[in-house]
PQR file of N, CA, C, O and H, with PARSE charges and radii, in Angstrom:
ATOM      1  N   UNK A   1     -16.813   0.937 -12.417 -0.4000 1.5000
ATOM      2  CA  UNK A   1     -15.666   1.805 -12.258 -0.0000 2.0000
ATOM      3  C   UNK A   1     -15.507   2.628 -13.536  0.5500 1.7000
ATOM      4  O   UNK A   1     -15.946   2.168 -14.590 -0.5500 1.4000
ATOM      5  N   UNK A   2     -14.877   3.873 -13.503 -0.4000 1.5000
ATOM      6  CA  UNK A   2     -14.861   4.571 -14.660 -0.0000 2.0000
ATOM      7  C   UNK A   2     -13.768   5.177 -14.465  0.5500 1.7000
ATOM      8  O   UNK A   2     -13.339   5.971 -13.628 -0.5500 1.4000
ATOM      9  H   UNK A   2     -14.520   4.248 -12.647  0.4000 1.0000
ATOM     10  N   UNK A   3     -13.161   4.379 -15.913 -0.4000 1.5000
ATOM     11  CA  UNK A   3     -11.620   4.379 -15.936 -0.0000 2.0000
ATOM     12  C   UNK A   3     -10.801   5.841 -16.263  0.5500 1.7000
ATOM     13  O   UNK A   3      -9.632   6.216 -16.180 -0.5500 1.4000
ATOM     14  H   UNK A   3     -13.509   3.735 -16.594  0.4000 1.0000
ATOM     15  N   UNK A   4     -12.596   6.677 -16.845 -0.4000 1.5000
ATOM     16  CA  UNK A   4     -12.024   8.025 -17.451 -0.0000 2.0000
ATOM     17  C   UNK A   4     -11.796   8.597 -16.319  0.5500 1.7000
ATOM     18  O   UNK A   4     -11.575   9.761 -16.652 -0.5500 1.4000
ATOM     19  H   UNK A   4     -13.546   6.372 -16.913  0.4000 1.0000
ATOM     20  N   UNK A   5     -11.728   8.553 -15.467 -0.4000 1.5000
ATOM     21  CA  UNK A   5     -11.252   9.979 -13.976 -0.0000 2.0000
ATOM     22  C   UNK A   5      -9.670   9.301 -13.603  0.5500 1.7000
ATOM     23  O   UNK A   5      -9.058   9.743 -12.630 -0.5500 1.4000
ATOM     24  H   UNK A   5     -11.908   7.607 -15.196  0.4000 1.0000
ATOM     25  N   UNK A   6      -9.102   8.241 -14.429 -0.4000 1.5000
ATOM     26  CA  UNK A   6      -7.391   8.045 -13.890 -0.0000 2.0000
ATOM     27  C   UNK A   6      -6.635   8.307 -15.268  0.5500 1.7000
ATOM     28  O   UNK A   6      -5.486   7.915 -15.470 -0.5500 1.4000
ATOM     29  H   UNK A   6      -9.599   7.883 -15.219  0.4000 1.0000
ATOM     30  N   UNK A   7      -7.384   8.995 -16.176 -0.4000 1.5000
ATOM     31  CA  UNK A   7      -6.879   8.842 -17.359 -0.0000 2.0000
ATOM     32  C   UNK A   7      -6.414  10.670 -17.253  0.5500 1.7000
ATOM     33  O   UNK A   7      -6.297  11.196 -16.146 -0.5500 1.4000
ATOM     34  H   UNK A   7      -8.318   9.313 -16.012  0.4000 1.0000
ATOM     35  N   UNK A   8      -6.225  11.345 -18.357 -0.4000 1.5000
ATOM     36  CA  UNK A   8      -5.635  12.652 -18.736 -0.0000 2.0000
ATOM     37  C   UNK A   8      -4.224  12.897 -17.960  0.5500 1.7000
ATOM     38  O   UNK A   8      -4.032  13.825 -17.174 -0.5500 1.4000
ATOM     39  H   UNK A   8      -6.320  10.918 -19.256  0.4000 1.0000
ATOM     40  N   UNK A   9      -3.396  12.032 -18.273 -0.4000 1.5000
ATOM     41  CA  UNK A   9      -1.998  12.634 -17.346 -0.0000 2.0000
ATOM     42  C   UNK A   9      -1.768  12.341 -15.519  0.5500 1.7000
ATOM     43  O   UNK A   9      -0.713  12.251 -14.891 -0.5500 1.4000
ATOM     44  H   UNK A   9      -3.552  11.278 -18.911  0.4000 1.0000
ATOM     45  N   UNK A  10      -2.838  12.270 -15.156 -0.4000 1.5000
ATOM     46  CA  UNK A  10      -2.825  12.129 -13.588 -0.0000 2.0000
ATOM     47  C   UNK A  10      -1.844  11.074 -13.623  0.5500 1.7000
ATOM     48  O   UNK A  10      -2.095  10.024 -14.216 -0.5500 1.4000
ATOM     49  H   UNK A  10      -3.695  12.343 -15.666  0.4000 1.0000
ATOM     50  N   UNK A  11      -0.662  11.283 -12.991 -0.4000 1.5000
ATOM     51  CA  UNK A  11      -0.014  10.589 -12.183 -0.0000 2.0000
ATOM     52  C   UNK A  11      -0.233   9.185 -11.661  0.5500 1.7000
ATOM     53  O   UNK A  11       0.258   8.074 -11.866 -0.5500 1.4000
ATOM     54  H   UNK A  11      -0.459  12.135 -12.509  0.4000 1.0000
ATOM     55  N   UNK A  12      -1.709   9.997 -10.474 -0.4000 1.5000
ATOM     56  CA  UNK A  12      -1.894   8.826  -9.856 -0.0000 2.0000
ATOM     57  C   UNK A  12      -2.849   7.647 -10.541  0.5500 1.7000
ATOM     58  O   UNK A  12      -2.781   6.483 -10.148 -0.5500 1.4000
ATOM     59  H   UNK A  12      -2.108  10.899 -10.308  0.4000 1.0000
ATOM     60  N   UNK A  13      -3.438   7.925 -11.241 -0.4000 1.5000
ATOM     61  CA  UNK A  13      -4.264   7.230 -12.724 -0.0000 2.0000
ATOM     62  C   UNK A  13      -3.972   5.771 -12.422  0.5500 1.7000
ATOM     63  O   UNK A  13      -4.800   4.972 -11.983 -0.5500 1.4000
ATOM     64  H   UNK A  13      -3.493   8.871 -11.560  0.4000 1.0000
ATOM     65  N   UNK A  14      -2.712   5.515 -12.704 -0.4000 1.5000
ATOM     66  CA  UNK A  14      -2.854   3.781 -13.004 -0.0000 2.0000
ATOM     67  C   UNK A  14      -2.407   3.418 -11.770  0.5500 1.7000
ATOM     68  O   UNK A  14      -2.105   2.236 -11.934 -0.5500 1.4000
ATOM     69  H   UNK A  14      -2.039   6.164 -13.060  0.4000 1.0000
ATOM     70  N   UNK A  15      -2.182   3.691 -10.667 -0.4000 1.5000
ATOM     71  CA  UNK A  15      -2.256   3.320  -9.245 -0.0000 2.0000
ATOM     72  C   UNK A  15      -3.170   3.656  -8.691  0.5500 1.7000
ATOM     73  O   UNK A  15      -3.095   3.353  -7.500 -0.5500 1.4000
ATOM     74  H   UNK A  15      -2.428   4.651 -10.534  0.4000 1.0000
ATOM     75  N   UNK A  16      -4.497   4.412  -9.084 -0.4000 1.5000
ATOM     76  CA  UNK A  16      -5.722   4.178  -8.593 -0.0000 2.0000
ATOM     77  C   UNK A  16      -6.567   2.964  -8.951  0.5500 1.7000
ATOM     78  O   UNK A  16      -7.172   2.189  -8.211 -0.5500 1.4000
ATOM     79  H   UNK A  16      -4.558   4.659 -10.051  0.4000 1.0000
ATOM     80  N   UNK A  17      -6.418   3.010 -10.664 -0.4000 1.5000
ATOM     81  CA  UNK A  17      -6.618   1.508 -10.860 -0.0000 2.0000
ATOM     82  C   UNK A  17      -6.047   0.495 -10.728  0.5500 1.7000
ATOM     83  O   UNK A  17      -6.623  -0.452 -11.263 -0.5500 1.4000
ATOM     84  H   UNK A  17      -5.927   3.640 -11.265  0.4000 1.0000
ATOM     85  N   UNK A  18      -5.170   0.276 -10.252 -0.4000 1.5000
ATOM     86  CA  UNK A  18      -4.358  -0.918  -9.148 -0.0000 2.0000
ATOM     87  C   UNK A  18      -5.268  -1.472  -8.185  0.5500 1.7000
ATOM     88  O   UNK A  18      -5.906  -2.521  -8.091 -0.5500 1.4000
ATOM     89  H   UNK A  18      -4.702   1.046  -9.817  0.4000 1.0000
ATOM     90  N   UNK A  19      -5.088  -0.176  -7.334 -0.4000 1.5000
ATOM     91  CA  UNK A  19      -6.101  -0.095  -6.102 -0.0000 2.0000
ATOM     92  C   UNK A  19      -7.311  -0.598  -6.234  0.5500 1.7000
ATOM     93  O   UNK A  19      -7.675  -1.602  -5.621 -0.5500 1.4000
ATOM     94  H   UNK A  19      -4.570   0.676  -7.411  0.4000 1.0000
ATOM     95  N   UNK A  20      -7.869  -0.099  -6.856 -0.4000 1.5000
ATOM     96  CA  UNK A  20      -9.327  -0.463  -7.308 -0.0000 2.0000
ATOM     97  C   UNK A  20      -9.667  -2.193  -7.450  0.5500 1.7000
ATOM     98  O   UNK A  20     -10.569  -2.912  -7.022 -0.5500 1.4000
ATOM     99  H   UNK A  20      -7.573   0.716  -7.353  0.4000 1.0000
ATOM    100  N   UNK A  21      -8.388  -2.434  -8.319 -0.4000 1.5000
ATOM    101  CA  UNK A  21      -8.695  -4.096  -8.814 -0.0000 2.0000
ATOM    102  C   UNK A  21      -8.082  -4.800  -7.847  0.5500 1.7000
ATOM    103  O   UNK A  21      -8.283  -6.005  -7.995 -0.5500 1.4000
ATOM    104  H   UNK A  21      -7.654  -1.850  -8.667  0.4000 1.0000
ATOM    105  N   UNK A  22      -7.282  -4.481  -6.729 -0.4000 1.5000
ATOM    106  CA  UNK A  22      -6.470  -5.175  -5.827 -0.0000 2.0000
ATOM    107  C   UNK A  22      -7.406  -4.801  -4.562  0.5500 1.7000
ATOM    108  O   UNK A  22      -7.355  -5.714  -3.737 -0.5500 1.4000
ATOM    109  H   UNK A  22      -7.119  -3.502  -6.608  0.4000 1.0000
ATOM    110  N   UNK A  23      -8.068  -3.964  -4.243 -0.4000 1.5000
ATOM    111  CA  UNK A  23      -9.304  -4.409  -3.091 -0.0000 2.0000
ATOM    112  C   UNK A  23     -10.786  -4.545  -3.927  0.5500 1.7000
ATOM    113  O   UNK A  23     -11.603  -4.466  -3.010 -0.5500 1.4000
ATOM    114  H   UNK A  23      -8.110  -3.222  -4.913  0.4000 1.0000
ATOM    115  N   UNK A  24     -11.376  -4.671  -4.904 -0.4000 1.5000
ATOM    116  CA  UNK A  24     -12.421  -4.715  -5.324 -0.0000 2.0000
ATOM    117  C   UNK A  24     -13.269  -3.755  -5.224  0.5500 1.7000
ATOM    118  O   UNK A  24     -14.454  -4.065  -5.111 -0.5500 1.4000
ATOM    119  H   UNK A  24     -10.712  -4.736  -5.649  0.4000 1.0000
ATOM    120  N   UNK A  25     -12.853  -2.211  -5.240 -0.4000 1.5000
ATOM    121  CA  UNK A  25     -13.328  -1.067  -5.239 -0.0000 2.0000
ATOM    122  C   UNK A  25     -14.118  -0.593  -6.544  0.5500 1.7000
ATOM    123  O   UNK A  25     -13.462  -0.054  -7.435 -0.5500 1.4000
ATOM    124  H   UNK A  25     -11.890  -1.958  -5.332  0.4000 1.0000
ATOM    125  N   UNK A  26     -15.399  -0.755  -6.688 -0.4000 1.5000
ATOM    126  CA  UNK A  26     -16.520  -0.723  -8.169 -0.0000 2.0000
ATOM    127  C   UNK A  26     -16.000  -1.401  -8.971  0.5500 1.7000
ATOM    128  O   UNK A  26     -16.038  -1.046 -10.149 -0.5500 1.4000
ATOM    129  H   UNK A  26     -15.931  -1.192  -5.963  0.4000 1.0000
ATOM    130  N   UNK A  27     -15.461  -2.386  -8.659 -0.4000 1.5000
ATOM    131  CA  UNK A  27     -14.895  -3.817 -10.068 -0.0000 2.0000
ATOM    132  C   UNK A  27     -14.812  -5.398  -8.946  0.5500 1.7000
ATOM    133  O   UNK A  27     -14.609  -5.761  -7.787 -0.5500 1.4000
ATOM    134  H   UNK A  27     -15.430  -2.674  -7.702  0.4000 1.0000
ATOM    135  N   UNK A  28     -15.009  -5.699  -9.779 -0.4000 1.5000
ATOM    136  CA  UNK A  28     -14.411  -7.479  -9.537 -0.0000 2.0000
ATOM    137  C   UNK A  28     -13.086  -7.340  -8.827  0.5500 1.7000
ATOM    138  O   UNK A  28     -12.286  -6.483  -9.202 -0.5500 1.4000
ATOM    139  H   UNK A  28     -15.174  -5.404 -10.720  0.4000 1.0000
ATOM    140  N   UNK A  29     -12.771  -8.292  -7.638 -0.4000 1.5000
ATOM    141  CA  UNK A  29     -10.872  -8.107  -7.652 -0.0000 2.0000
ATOM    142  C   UNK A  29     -10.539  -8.774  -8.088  0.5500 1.7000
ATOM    143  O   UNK A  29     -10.929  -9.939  -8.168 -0.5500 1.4000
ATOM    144  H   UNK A  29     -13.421  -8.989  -7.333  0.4000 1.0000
ATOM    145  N   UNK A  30      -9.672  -8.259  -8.539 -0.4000 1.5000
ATOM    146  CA  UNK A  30      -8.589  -9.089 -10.088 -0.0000 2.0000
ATOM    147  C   UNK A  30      -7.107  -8.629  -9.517  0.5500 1.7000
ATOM    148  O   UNK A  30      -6.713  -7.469  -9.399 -0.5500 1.4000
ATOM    149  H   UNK A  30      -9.355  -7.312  -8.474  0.4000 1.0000
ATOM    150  N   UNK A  31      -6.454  -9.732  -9.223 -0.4000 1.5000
ATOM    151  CA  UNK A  31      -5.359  -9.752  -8.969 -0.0000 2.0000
ATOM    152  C   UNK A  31      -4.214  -9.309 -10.117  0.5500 1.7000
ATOM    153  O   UNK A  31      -3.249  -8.578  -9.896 -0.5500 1.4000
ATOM    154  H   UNK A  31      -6.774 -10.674  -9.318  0.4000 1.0000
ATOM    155  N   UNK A  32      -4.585  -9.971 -11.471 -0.4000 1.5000
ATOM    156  CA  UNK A  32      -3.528 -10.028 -12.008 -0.0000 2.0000
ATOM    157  C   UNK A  32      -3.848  -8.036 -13.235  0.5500 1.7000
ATOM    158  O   UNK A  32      -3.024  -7.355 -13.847 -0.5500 1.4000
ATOM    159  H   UNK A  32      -5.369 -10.565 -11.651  0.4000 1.0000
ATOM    160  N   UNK A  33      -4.867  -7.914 -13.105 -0.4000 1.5000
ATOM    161  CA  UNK A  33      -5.332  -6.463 -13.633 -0.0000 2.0000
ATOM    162  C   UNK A  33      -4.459  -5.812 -12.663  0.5500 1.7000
ATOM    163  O   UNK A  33      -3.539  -5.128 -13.113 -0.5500 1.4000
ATOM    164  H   UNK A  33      -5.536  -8.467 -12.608  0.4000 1.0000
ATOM    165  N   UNK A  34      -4.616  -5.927 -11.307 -0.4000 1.5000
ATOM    166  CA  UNK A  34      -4.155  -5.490 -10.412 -0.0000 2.0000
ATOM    167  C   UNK A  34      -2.687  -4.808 -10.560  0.5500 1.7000
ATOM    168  O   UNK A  34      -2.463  -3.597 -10.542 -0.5500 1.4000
ATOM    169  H   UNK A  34      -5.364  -6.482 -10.942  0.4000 1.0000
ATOM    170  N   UNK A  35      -1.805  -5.780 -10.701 -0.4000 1.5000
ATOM    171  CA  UNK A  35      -0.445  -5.599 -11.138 -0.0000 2.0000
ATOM    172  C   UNK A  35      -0.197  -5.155 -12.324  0.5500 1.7000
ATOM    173  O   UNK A  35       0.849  -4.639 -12.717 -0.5500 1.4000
ATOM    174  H   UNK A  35      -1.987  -6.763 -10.716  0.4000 1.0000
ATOM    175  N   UNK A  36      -1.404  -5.403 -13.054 -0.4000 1.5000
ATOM    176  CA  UNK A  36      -1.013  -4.506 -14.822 -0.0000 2.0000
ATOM    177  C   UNK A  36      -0.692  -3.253 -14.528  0.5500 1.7000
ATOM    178  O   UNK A  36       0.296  -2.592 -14.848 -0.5500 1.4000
ATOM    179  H   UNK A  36      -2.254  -5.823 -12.735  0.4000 1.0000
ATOM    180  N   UNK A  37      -1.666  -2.976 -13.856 -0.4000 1.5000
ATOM    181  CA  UNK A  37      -1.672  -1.296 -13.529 -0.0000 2.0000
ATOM    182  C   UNK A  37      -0.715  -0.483 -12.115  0.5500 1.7000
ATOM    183  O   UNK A  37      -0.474   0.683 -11.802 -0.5500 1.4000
ATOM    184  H   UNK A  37      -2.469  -3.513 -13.596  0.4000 1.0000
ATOM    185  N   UNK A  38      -0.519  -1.277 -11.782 -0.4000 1.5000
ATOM    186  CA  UNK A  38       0.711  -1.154 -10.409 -0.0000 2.0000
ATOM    187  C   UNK A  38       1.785  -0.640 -11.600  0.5500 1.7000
ATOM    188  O   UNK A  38       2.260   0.490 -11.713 -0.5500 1.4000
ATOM    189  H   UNK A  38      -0.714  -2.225 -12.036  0.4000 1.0000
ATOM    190  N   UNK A  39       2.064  -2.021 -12.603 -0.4000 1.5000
ATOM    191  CA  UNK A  39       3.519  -1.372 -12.632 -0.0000 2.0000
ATOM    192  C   UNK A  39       3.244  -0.555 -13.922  0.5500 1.7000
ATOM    193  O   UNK A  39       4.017   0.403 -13.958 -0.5500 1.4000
ATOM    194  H   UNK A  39       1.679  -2.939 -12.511  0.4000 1.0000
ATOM    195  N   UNK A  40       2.459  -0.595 -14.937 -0.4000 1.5000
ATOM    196  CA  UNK A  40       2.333   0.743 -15.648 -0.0000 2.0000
ATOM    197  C   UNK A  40       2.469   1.620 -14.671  0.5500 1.7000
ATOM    198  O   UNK A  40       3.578   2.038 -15.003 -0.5500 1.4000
ATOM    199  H   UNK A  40       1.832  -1.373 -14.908  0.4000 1.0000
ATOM    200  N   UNK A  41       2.167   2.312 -13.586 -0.4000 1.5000
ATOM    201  CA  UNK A  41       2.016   3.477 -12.687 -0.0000 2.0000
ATOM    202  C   UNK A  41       3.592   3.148 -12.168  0.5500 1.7000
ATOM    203  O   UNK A  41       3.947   4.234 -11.710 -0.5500 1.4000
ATOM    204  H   UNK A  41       1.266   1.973 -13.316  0.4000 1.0000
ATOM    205  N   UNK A  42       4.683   2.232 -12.011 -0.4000 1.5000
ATOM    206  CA  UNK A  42       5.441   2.074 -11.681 -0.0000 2.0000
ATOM    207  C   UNK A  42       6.507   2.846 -12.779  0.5500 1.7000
ATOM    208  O   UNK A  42       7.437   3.612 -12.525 -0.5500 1.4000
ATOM    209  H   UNK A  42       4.395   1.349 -12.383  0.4000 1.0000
ATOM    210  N   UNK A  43       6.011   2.348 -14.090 -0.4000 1.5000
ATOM    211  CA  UNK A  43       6.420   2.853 -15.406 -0.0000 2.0000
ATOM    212  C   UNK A  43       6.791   4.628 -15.477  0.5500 1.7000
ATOM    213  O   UNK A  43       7.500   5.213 -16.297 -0.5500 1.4000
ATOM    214  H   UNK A  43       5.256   1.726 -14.296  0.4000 1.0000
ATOM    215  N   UNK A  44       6.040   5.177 -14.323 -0.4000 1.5000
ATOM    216  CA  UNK A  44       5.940   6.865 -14.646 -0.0000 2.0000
ATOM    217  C   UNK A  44       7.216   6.870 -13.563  0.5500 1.7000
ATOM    218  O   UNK A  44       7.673   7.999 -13.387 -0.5500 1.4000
ATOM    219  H   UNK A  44       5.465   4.701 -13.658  0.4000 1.0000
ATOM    220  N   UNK A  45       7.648   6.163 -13.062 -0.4000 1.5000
ATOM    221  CA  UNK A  45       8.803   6.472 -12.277 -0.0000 2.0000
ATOM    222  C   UNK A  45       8.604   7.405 -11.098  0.5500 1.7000
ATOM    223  O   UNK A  45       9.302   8.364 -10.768 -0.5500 1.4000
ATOM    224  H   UNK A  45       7.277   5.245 -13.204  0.4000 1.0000
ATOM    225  N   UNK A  46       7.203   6.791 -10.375 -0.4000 1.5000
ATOM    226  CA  UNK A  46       6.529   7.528  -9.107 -0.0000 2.0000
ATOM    227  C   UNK A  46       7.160   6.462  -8.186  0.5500 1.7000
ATOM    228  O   UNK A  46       6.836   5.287  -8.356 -0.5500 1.4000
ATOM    229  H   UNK A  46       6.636   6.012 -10.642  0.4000 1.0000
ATOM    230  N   UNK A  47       8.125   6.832  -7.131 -0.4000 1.5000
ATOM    231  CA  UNK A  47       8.205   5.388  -6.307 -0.0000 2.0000
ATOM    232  C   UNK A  47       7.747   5.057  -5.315  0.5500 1.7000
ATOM    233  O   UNK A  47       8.406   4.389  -4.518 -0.5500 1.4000
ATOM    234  H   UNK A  47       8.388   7.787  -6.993  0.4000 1.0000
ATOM    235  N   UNK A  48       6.135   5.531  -5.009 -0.4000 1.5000
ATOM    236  CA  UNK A  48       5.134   4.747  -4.026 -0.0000 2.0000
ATOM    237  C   UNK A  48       5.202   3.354  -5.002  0.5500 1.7000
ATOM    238  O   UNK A  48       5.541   2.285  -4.494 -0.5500 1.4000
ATOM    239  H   UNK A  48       5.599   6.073  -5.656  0.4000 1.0000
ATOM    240  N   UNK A  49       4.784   3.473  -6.720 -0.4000 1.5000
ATOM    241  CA  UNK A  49       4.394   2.643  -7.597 -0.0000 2.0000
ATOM    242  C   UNK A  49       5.078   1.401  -7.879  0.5500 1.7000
ATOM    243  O   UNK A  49       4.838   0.213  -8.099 -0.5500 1.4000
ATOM    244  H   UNK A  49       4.509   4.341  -7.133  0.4000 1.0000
ATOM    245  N   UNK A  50       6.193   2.342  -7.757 -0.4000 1.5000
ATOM    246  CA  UNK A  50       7.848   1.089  -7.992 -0.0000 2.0000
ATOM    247  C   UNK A  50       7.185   0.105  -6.791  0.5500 1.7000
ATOM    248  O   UNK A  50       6.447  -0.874  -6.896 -0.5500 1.4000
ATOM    249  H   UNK A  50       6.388   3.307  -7.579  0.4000 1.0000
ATOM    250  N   UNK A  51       7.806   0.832  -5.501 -0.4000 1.5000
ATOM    251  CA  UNK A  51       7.368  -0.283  -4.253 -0.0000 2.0000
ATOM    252  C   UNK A  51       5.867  -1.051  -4.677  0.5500 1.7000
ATOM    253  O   UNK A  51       5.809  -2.166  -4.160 -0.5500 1.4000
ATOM    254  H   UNK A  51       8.406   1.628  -5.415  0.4000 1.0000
ATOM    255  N   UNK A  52       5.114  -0.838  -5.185 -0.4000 1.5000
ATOM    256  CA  UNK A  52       3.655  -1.446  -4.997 -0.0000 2.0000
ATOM    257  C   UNK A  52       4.270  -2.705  -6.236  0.5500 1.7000
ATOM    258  O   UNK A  52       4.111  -3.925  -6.206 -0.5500 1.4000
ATOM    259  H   UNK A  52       5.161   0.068  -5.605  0.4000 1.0000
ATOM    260  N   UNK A  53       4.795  -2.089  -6.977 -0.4000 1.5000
ATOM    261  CA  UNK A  53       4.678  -2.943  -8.367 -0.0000 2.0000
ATOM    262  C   UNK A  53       5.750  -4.396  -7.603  0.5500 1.7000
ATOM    263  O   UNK A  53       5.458  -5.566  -7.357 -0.5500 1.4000
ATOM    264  H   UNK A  53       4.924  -1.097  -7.001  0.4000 1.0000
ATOM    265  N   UNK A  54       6.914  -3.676  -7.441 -0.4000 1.5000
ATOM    266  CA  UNK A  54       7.870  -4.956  -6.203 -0.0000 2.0000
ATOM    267  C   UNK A  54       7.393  -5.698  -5.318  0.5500 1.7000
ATOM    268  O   UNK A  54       7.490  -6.911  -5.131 -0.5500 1.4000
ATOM    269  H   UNK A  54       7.152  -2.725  -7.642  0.4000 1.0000
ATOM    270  N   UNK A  55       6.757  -4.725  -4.667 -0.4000 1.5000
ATOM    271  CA  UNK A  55       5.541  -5.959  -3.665 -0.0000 2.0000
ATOM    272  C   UNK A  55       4.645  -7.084  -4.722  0.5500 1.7000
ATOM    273  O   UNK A  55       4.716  -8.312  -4.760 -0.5500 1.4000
ATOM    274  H   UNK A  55       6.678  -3.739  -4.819  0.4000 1.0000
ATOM    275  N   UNK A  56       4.185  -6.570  -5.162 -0.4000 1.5000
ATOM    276  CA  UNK A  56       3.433  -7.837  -6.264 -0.0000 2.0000
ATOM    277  C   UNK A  56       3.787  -8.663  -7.190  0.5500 1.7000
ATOM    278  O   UNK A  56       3.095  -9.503  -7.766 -0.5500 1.4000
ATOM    279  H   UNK A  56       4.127  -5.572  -5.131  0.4000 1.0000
ATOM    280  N   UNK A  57       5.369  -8.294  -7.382 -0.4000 1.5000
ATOM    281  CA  UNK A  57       6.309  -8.802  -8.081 -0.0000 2.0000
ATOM    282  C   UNK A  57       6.569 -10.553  -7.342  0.5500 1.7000
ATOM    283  O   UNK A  57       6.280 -11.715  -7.626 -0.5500 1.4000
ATOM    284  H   UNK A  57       5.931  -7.612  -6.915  0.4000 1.0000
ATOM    285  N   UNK A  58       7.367  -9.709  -6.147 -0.4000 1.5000
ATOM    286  CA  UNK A  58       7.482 -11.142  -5.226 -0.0000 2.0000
ATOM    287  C   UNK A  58       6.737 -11.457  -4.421  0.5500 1.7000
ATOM    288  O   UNK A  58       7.191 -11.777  -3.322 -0.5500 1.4000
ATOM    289  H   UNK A  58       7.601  -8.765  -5.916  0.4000 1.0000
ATOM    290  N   UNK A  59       5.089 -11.494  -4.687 -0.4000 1.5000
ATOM    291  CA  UNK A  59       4.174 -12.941  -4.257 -0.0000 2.0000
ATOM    292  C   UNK A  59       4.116 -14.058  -4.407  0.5500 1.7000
ATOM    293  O   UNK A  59       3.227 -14.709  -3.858 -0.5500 1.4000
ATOM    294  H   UNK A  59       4.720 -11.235  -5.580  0.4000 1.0000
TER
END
């Protein structure tokens, strides 16, 4: 996976790498990477991200 295409400002950046580590899309799935990056992307105050980061909150 190559982390440089979610990086420069994109928005969707750290909820692609969510995605990525939460279905195993060119990485290992890693659950708990998973949620690092949910709620950093939650952090930009996008609220698809909020909801994703809440969903993984209460598993």
């Amino acid at each position: 996976m190559k982390r440089r295409h979610f990086n420069g400002g994109n928005s969707n950046g750290p909820f692609g790498l969510g995605n990525c580590y939460d279905n195993g899309i060119g990485t290992t799935k890693d659950e708990e990477k998973a949620f690092q990056w949910y709620l950093k992307s939650a952090e930009g105050r996008n609220t698809k991200d909020e909801e994703k980061a809440l969903e993984w909150y209460l598993k």
